[in-house]
N, CA, C and O atoms as a MOPAC input file, in Angstrom:
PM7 MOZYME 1SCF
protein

 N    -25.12300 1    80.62600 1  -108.69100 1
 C    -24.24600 1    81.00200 1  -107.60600 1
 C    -23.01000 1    80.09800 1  -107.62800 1
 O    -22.96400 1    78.88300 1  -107.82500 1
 N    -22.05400 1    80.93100 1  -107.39100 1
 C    -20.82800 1    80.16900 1  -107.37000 1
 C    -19.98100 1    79.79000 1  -106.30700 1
 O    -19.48200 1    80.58700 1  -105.51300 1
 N    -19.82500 1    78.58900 1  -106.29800 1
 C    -19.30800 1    78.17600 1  -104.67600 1
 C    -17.82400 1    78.06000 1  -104.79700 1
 O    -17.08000 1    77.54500 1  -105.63200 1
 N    -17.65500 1    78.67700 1  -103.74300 1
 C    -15.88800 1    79.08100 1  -103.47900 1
 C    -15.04200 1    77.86200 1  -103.42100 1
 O    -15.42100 1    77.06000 1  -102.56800 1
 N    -14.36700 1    77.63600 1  -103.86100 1
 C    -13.29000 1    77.01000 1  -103.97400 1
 C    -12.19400 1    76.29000 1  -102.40100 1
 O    -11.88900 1    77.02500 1  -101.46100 1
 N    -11.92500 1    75.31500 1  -102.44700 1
 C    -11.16200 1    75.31200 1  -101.62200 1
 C    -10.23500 1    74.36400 1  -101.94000 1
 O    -10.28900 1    73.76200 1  -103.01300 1
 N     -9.09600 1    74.09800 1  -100.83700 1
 C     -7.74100 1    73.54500 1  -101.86200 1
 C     -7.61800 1    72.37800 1  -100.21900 1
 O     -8.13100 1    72.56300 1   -99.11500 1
 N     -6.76200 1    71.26500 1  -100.69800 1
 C     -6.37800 1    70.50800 1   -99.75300 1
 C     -5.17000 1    69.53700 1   -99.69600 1
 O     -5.03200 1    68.90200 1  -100.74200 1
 N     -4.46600 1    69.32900 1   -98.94300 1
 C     -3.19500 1    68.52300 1   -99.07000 1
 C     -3.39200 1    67.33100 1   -98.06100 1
 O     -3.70400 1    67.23500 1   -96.87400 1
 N     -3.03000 1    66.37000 1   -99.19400 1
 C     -3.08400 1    64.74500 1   -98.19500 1
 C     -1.20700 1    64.42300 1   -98.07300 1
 O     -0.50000 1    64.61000 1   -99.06300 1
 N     -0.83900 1    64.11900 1   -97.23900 1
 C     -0.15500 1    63.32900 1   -96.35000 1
 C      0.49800 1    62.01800 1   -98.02200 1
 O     -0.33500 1    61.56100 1   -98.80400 1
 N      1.91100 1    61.73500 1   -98.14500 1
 C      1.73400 1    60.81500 1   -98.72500 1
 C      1.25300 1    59.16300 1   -98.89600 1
 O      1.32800 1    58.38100 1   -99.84400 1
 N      0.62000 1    59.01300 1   -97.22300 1
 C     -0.04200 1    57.72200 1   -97.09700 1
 C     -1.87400 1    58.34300 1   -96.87200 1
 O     -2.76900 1    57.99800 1   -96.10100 1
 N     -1.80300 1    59.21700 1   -97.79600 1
 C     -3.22800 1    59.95700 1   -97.69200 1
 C     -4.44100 1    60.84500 1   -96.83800 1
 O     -5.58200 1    61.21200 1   -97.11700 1
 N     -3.70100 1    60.95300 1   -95.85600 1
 C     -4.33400 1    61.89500 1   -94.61700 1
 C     -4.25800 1    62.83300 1   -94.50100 1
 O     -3.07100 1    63.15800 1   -94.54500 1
 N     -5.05400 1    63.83300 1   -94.31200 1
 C     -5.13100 1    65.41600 1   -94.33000 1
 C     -3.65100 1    65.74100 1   -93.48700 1
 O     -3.32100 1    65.00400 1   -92.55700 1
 N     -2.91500 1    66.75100 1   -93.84600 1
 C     -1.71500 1    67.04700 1   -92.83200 1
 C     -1.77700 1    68.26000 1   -91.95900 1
 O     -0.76100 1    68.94500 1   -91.83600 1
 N     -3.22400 1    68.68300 1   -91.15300 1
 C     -3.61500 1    68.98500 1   -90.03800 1
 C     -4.93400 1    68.74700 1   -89.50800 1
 O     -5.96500 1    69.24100 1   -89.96300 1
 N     -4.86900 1    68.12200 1   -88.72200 1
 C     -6.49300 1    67.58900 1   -88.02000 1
 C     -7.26100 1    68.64100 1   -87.64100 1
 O     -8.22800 1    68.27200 1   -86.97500 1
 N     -7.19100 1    69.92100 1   -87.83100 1
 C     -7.77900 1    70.82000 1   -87.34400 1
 C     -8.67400 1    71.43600 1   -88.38000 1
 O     -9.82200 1    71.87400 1   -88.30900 1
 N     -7.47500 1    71.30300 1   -89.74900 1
 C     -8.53300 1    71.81200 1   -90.88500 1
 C     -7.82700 1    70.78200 1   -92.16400 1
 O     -6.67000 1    70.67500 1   -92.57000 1
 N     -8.96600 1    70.18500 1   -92.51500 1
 C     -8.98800 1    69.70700 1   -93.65400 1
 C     -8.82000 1    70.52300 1   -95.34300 1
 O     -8.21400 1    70.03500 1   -96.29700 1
 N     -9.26300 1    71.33700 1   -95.32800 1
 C     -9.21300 1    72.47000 1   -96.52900 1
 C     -9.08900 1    73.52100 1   -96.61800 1
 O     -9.84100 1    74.01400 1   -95.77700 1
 N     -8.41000 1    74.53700 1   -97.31300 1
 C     -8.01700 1    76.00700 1   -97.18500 1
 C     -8.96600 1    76.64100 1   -98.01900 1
 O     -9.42400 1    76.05400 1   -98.99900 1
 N     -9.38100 1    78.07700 1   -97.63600 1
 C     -9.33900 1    78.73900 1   -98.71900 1
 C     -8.53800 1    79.16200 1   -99.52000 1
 O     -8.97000 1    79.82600 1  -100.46200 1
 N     -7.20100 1    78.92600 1   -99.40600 1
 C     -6.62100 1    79.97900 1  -100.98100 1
 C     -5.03300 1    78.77900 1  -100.82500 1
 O     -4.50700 1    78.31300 1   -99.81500 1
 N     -4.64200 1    78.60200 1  -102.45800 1
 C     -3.28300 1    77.77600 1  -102.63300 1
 C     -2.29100 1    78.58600 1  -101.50300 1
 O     -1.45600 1    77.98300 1  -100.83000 1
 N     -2.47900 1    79.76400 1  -101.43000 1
 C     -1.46900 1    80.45200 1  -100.33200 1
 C     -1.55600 1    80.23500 1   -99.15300 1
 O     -0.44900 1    80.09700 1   -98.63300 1
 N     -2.78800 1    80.09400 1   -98.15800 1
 C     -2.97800 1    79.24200 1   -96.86900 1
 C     -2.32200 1    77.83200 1   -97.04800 1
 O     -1.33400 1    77.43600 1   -96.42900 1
 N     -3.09100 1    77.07800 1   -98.07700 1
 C     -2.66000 1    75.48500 1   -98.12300 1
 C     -1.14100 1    75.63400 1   -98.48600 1
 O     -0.45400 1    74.87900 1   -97.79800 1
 N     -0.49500 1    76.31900 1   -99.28600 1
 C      1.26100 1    75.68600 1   -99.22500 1
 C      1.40300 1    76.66500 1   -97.87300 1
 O      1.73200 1    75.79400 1   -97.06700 1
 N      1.38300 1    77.43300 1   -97.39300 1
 C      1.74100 1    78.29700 1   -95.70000 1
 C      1.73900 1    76.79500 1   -94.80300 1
 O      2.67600 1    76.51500 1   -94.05500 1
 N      0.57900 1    75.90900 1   -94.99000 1
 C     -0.21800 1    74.66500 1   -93.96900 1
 C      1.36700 1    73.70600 1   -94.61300 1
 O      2.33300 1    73.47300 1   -93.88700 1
 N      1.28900 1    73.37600 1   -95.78100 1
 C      2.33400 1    72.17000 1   -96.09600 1
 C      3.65000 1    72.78100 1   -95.50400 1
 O      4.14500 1    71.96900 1   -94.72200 1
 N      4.35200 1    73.87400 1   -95.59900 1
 C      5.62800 1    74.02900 1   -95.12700 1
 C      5.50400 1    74.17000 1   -93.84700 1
 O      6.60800 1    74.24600 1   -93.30800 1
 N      4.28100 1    74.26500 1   -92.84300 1
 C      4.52100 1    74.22900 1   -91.57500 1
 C      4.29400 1    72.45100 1   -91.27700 1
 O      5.01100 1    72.10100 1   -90.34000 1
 N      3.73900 1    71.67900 1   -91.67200 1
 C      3.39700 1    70.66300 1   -91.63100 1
 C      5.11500 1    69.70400 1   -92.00900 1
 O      5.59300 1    68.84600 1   -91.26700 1
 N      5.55900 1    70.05600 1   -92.96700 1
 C      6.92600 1    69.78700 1   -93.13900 1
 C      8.30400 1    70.06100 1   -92.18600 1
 O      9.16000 1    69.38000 1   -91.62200 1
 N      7.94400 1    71.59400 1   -92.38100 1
 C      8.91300 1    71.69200 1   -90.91700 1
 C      8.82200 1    70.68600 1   -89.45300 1
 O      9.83000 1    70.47500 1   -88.77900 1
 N      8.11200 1    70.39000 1   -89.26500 1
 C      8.10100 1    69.55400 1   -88.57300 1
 C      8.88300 1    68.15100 1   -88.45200 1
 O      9.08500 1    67.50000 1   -87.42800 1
 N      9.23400 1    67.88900 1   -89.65100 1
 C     10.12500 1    66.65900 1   -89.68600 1
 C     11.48600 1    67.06700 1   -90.19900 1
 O     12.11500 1    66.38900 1   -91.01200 1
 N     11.93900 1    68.28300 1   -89.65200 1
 C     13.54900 1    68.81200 1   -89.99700 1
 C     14.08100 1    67.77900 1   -88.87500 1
 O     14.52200 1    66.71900 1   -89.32000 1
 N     14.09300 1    67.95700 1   -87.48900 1
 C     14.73400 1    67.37100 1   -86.53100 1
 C     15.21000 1    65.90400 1   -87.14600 1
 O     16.41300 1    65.64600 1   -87.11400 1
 N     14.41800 1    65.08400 1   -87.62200 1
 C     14.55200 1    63.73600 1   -88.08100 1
 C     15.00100 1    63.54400 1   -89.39500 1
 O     15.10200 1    62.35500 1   -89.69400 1
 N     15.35700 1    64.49600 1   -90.43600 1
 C     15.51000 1    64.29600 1   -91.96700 1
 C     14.48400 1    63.70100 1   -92.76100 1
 O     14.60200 1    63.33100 1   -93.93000 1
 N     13.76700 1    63.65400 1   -92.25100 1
 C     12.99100 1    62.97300 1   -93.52800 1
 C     11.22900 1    62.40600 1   -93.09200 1
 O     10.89100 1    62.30900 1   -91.91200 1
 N     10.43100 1    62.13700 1   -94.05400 1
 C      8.95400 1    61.93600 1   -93.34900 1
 C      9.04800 1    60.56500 1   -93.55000 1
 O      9.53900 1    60.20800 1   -94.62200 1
 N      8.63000 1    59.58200 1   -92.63300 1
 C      8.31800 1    58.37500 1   -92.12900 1
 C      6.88300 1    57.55000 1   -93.40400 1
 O      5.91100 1    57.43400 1   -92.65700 1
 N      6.60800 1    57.20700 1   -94.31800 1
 C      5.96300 1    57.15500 1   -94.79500 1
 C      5.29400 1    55.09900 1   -94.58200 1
 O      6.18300 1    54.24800 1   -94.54500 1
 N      4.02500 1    54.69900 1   -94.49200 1
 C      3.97200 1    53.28300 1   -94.54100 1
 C      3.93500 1    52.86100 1   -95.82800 1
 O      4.08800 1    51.65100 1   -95.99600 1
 N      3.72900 1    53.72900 1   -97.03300 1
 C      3.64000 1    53.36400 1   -98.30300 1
 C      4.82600 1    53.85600 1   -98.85800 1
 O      4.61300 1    53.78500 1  -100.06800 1
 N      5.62400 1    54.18100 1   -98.74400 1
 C      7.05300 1    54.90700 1   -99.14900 1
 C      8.07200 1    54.80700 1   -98.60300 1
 O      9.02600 1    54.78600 1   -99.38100 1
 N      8.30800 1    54.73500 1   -97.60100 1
 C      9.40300 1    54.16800 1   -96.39400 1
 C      9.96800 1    56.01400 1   -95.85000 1
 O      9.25600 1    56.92100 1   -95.42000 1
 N     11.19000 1    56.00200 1   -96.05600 1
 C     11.95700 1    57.39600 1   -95.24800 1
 C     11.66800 1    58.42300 1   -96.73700 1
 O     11.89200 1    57.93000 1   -97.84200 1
 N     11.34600 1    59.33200 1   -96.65300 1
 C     10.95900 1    60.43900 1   -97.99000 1
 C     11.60600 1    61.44000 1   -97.32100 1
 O     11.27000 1    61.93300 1   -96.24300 1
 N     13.05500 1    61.87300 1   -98.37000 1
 C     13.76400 1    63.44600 1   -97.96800 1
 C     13.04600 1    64.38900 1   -98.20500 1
 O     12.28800 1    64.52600 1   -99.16500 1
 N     13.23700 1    65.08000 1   -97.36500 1
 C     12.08500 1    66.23800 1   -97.33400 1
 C     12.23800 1    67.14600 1   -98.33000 1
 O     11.36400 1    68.00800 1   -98.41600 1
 N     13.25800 1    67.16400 1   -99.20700 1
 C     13.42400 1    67.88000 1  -100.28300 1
 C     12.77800 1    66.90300 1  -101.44900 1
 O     13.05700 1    67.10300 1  -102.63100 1
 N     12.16900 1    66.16500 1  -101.16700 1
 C     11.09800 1    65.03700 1  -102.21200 1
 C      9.30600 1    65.36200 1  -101.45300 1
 O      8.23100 1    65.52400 1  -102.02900 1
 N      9.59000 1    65.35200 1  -100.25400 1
 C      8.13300 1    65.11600 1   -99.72800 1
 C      7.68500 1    65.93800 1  -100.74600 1
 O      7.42600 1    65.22000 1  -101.71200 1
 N      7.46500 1    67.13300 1  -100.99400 1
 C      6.27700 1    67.71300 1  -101.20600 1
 C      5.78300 1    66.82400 1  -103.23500 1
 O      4.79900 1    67.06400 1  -103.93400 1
 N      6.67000 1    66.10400 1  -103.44100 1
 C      6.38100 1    65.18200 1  -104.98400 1
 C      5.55600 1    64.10300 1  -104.43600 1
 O      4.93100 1    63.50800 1  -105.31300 1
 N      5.33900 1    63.60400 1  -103.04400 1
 C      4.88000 1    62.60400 1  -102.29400 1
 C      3.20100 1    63.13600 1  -102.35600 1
 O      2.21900 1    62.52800 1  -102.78200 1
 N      3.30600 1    64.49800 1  -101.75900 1
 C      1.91000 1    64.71500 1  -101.79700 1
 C      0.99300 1    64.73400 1  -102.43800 1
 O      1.17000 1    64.69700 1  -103.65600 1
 N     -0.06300 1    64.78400 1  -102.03200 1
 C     -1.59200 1    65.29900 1  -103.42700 1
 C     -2.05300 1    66.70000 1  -102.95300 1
 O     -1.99000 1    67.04800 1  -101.77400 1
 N     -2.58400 1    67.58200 1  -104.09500 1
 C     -2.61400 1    68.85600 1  -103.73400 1
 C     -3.89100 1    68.58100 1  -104.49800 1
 O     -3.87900 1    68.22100 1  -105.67500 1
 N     -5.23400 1    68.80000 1  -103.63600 1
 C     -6.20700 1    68.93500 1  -104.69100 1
 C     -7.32500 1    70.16800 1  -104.38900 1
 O     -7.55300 1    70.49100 1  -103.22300 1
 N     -7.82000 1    70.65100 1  -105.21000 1
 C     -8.56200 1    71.53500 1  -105.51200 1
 C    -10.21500 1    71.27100 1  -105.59100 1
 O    -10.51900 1    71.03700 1  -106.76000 1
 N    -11.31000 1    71.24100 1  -104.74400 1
 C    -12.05900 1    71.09000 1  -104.14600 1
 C    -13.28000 1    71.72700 1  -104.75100 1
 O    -14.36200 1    71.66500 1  -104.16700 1

């Protein structure tokens, strides 16, 4: 039996980037989750990082980990 797959995106100081759900089913939910998770830091330019300092949001998503579960 084959167990389904699931996909997940950490935060670039490593934290899931919604507390509600840790893992998607499909790369198309999880990048839908990262560009809403991103949008979020338009108002300010850029994501606040403790291991990276200010990350343009046209970089964040090179910041992240995208892993496959």
């Amino acid at each position: 039996m084959s167990k389904a797959k699931k996909y997940q995106v950490l935060s670039p100081d490593g934290f899931t980037i919604e507390i509600d759900h840790w893992s998607y089913t499909s790369k198309k939910k999880m990048m839908e989750a990262y560009d809403r998770w991103a949008k979020r830091y338009e108002v300010q330019g850029y994501y606040s990082s403790s291991s990276y300092g200010r990350i343009p949001l046209n970089e964040l998503i090179n910041y992240c980990t995208f892993k496959t579960l």
